[in-house]
C-alpha positions in Angstrom: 54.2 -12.4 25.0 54.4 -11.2 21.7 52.8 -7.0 21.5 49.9 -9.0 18.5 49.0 -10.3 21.3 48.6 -7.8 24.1 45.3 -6.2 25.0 45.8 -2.5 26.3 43.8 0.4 26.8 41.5 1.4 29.1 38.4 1.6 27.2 39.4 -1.7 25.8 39.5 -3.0 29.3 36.0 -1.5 30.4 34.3 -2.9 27.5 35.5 -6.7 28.1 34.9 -6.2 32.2 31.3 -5.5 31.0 30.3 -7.5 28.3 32.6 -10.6 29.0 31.7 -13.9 30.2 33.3 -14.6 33.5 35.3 -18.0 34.2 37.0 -18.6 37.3 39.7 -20.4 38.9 41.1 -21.1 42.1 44.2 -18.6 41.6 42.6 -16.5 38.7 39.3 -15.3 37.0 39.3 -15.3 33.2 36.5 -12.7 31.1 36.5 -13.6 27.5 34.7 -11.5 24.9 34.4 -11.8 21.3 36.8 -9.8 19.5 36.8 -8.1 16.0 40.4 -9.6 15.0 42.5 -12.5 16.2 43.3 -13.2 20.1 44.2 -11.0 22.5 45.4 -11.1 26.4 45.4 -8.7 29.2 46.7 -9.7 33.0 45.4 -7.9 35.8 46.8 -8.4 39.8 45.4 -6.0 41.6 46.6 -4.3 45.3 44.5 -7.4 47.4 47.6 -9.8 45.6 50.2 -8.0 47.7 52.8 -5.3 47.1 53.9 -4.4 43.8 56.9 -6.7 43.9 54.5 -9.8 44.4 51.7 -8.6 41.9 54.2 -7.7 39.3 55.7 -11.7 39.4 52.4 -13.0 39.4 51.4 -11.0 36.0 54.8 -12.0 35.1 54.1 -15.8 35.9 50.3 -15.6 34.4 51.9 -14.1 31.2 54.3 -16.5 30.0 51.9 -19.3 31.0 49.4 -17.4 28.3 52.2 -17.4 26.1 52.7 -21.2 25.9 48.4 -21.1 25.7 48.5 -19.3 23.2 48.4 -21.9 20.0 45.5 -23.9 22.0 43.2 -21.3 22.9 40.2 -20.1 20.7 40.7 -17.4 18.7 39.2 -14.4 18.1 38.2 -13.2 21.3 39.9 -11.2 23.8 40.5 -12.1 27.4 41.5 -11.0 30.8 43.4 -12.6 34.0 42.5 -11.4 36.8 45.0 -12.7 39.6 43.3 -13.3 43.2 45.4 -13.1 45.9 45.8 -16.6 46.5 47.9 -16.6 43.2 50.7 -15.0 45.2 51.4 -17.9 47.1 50.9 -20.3 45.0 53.7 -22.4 42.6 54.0 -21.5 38.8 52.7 -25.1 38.0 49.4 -24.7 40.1 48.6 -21.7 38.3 49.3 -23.7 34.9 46.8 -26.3 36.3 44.5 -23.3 37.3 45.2 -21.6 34.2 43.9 -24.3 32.1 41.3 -25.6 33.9 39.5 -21.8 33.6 40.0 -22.2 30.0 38.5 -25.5 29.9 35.4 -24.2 31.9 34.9 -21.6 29.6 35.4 -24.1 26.8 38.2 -21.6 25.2 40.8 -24.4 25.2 41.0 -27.5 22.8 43.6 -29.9 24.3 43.8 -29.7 27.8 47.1 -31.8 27.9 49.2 -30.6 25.3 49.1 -26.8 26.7 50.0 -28.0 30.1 53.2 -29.8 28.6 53.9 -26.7 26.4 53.0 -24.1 29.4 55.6 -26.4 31.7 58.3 -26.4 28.9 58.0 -30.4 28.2 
């Protein structure tokens, strides 16, 4: 993912955890919160996903799936992926599925489709 497009900082983080609207998933939890300019994206796994090995390939996975989101989703609003630990186990194209239908519920997304295809590389 391209560093316009990375969210960091902690104070950042806090104020999206408690403002944000929560979406969630099967494999993931998505908070979105309007943002002052353009779009960007923080993942989280936390220590319930597994050792650092497993949570670091599960950001890894949930960030290049972002990536290919990236042209569909709304802008101007920041959000945040929280992994759940069922993400570890699961395959990089149910977290696509997972990954866009969060962004659908939260109505973030504009063509369901065509970001799958772009997220699986068709």
């Amino acid at each position: 993912m391209q560093k316009k497009y990375r969210l960091g900082g902690r104070r950042t983080f806090s104020y999206i955890y408690a403002r944000g609207s929560r979406t969630s998933g099967r494999y993931m939890a998505i908070i979105c919160c309007p943002a002052r300019r353009g779009l960007r994206i923080g993942v989280v796994a936390g220590k319930k996903v597994g050792k650092s090995v497993v949570r670091n390939k599960v950001r890894r996975r949930m960030k290049e799936i972002a990536r290919a989101f990236i042209p569909h989703m709304q802008n101007g609003y920041n959000y945040i992926m929280v992994a759940s630990p069922q993400a570890a186990g699961a395959t990089f194209a149910e977290l696509v599925k997972d990954m866009s239908a969060a962004l659908t519920k939260a109505g973030k997304l504009s063509d369901k489709e065509v970001a799958e295809k772009a997220a699986r590389g068709e």
